[in-house]
C-alpha positions as CSV (number, residue, x, y, z in Angstrom):
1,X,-13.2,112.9,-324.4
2,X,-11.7,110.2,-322.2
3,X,-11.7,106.3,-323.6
4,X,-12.0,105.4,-319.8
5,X,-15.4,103.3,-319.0
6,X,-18.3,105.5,-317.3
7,X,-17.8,103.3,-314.1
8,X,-14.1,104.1,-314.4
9,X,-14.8,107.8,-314.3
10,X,-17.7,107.5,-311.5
11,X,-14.8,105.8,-309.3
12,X,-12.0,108.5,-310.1
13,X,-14.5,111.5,-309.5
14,X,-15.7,109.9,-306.5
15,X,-12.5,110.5,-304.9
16,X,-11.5,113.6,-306.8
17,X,-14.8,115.0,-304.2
18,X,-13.3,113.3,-300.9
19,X,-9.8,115.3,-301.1
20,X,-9.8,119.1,-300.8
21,X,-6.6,119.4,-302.6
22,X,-5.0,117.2,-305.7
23,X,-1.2,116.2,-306.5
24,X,-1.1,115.4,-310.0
25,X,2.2,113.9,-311.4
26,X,2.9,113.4,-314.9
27,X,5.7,111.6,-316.9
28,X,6.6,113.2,-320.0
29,X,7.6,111.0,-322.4
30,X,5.1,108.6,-323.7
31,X,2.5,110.7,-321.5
32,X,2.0,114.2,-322.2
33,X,5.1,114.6,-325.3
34,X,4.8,111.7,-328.2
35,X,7.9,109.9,-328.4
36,X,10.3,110.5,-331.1
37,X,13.0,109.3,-332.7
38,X,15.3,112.1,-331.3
39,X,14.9,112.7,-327.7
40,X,16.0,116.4,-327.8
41,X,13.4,117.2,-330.1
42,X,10.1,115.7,-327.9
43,X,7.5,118.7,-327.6
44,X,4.4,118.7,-325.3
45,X,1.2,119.1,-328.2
46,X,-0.1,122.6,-328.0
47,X,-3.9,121.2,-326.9
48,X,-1.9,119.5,-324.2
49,X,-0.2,122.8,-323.3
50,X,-3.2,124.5,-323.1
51,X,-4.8,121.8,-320.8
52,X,-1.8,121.6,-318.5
53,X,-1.4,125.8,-318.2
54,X,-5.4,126.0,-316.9
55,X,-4.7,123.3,-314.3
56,X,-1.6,125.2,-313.6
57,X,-3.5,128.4,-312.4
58,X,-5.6,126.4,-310.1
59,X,-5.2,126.6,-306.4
60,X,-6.9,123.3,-305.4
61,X,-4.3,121.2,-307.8
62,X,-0.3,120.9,-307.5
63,X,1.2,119.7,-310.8
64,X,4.6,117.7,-311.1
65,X,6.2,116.2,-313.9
66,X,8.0,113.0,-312.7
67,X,10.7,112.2,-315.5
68,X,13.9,110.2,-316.5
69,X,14.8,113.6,-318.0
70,X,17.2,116.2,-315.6
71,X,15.5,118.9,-314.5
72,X,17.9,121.1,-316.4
73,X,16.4,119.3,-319.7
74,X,12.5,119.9,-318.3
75,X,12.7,123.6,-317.5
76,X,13.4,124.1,-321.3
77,X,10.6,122.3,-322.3
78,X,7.9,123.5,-319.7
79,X,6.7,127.0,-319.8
80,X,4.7,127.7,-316.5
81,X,5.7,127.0,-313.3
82,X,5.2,123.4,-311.9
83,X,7.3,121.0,-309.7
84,X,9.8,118.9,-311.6
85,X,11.1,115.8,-310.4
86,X,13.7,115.0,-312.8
87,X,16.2,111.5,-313.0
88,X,13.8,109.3,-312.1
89,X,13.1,111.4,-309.0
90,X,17.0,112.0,-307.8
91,X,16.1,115.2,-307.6
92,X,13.3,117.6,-307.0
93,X,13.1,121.6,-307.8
94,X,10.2,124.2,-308.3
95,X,7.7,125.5,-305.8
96,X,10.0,126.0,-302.9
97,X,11.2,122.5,-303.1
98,X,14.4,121.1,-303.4
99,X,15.8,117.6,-303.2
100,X,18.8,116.2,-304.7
101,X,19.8,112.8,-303.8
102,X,23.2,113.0,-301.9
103,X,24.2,109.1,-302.5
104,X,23.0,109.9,-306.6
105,X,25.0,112.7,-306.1
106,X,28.3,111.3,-304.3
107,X,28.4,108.6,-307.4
108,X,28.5,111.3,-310.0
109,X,31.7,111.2,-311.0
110,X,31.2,107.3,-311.1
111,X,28.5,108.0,-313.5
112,X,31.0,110.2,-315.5
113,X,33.2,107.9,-315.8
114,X,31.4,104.9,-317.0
115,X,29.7,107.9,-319.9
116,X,33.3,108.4,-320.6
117,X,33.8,104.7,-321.4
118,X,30.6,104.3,-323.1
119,X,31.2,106.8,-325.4
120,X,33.0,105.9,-328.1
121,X,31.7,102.6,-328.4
122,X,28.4,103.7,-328.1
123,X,29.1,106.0,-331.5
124,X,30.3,103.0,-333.3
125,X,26.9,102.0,-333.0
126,X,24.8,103.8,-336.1
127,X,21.6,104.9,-334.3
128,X,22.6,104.7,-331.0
129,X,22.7,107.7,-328.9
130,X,24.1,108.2,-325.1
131,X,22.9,110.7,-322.3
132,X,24.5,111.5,-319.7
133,X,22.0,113.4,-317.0
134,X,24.3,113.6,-314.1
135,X,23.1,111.9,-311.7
136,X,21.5,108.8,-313.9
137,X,22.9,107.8,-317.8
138,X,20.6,106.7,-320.4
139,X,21.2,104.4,-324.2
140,X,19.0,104.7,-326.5
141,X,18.4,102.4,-329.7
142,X,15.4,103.1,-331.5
143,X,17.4,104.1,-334.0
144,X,19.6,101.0,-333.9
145,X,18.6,98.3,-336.4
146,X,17.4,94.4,-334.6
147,X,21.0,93.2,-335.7
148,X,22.9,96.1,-333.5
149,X,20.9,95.6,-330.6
150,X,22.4,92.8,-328.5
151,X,25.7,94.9,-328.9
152,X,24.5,97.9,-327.2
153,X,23.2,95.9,-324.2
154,X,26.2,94.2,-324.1
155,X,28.6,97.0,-324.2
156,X,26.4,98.6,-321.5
157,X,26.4,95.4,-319.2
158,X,30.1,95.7,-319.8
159,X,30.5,99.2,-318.8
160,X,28.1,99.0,-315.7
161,X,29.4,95.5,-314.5
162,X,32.6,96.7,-312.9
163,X,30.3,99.0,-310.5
164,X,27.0,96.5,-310.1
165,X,27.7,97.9,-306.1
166,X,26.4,101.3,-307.1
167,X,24.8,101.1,-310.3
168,X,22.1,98.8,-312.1
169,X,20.8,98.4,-315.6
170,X,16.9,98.9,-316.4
171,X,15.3,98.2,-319.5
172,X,12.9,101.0,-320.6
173,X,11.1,101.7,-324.3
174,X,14.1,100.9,-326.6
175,X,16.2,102.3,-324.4
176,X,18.5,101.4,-321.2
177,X,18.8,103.0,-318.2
178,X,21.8,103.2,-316.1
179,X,20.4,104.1,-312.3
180,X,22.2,104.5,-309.1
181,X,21.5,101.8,-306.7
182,X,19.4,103.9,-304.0
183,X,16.4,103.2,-302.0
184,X,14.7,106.2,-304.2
185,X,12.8,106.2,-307.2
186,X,9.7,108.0,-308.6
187,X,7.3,106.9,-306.6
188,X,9.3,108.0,-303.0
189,X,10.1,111.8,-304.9
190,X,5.9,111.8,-305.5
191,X,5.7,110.2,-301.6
192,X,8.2,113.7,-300.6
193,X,6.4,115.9,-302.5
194,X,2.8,114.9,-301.3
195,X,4.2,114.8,-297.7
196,X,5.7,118.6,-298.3
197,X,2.5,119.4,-300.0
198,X,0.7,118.3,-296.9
199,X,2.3,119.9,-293.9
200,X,1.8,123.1,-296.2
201,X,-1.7,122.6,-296.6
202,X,-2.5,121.2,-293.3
203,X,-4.5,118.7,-294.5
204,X,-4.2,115.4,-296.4
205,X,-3.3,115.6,-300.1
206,X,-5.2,113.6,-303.5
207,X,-2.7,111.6,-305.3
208,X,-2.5,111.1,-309.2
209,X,0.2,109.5,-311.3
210,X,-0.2,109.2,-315.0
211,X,2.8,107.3,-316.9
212,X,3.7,105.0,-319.4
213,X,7.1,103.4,-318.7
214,X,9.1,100.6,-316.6
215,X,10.0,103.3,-314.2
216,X,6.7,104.3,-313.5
217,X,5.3,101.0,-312.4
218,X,7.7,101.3,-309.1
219,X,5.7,104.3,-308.7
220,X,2.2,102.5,-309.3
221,X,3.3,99.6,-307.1
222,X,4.3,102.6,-303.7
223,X,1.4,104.6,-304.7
224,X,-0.6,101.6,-304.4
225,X,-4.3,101.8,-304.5
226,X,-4.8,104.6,-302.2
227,X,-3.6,107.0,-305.4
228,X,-5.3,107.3,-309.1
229,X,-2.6,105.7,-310.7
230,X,-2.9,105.7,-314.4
231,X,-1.0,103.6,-317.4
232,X,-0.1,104.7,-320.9
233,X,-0.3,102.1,-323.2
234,X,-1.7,98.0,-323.4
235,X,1.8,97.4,-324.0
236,X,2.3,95.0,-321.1
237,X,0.5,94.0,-317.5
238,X,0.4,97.3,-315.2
239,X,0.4,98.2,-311.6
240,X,-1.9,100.9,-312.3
241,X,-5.7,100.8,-311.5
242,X,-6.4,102.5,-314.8
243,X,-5.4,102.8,-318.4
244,X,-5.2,105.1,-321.6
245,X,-4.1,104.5,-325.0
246,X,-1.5,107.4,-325.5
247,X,-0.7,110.7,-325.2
248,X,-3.8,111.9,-327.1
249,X,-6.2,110.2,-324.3
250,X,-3.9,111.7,-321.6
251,X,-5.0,115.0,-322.7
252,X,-8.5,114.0,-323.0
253,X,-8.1,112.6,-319.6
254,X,-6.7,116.2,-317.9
255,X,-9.3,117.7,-319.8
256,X,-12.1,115.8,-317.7
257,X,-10.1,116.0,-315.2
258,X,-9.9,119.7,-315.0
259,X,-14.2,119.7,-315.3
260,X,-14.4,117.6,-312.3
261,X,-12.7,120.2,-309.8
C-alpha cells in the first residue's frame, strides 16, 4: 500500500490516463536503496527489485535512475536494463543515450586534484570517507562524531575555495558535495531524457521524479508542476507536490503505480 491520501492518488492517476507514455526517474539513495553507513554497501530491497524489474518490461514506461552515484558505480548495482543518469546528471548512458557533460568533463583533472588534496586530511578524520566520481567529489560524515564535523566542512571549504570559479560546495544528508559549476543538474538530464524520449515516441512524454535529497529539489523546482514530482522524507519544506515516508512507501508507491498502467 501507498500512505498517500485517496485524493492524492485520484490526482496522480488522473494524469497517469492523459499521457500515453511515462518517464519515471528515481534517485537511489534514500529512495529505492536504505541508506547506510557505508556507501559501497547500499542494496536496492529485493520487494523493490522485483517491483522495479516488472515496470522494466513494460513498453508504455521508460525508467531512469537519477543519482549522485557515477554510472560506473550504478551499473553494478542495477540488474536490468534502465537509463542511468549518474553525477547528479553530468552524464547520461543506457538505452541508446549518451550524454557526458564536456565542461564537468574539461574540469576533471581539477576535480582530481582537489581529491588529491583532500585526501589525507580527510583520513585524519575517523569516520570520514572521500569519493571521488570523476566528474563530481563527494565527503561523507555520518560516521564522523558532532565534535569532528566543523573540521570536515572546513577542510573541504579550504580545498574547494581556491577554485569557487569552477566548483561549489552543497550540503546533502551528512554528507558534502563538491559540484562543477555548470548550468546542468538533475532536473535538465530528466529535461534531455524526456525530450529524447519524445522525438522517439512522437508524442509527448509523462514525467515522474521520486527523491529524497538537496539535489533533487533543483529537479522538483524545473520539473515544476507539470511532472509528478515526489519527496522522500518530512525531513524539511519540499518542491515536490507529493510526499512519502521512506524507501518502504516508495515501493509501495511503484507498486500502485504499476496497477494504474
Amino acid at each position: 500500500m501507498t500512505e498517500l491520501a485517496s485524493e492524492e492518488l485520484e490526482t496522480i492517476a488522473r494524469e497517469l490516463r492523459a499521457t500515453p507514455h511515462l518517464l519515471l526517474c528515481l534517485d537511489f539513495d534514500g529512495t529505492l536503496a536504505p541508506i547506510v553507513e557505508d556507501p559501497a554497501r547500499a542494496r536496492i530491497p529485493e520487494t523493490t527489485k522485483q517491483v522495479l524489474a516488472a515496470l522494466s518490461r513494460r513498453a508504455d514506461m521508460t525508467l531512469a535512475i537519477v543519482s549522485g552515484r557515477s554510472v560506473s558505480d550504478l551499473r553494478t548495482r542495477i540488474e536490468f536494463e534502465m537509463i542511468l543518469a549518474g553525477n547528479h546528471g553530468l552524464e547520461v548512458a543506457g538505452n541508446r543515450y549518451d550524454l557526458r557533460n564536456p565542461q564537468s568533463s574539461q574540469w576533471q583533472r581539477m576535480l582530481r586534484e582537489i581529491c588529491r588534496e583532500l585526501r589525507p586530511r580527510v583520513q585524519e578524520i575517523p569516520g570520514a570517507l572521500l569519493e571521488d566520481k570523476g566528474l563530481t567529489a563527494s565527503v561523507h560524515y555520518r560516521n564522523v562524531s558532532d565534535a569532528d564535523v566543523p573540521a570536515v566542512e572546513a577542510m573541504v571549504n579550504a580545498a574547494t575555495e581556491p577554485k569557487a570559479g569552477q566548483f561549489r560546495v552543497r550540503h546533502g544528508k551528512k554528507v558534502l558535495e563538491i559540484l562543477p559549476r555548470v548550468h546542468w543538474n538533475k532536473g535538465s538530464a530528466i529535461r534531455w531524457i524526456e525530450r529524447r524520449l519524445r522525438d522517439e515516441k512522437g508524442h509527448e512524454i509523462g514525467v515522474c521524479y521520486i527523491g529524497d535529497d538537496a539535489t533533487d529539489e533543483l529537479a522538483f523546482r524545473e520539473l515544476g508542476p507539470g511532472a509528478i514530482t515526489i519527496r522522500v522524507g518530512y525531513d524539511c519544506p519540499t518542491a515536490a507536490r507529493f510526499r512519502v515516508r521512506g524507501v518502504r512507501e516508495v515501493c509501495g508507491f511503484l507498486r500502485w503505480l504499476g496497477e494504474q498502467r
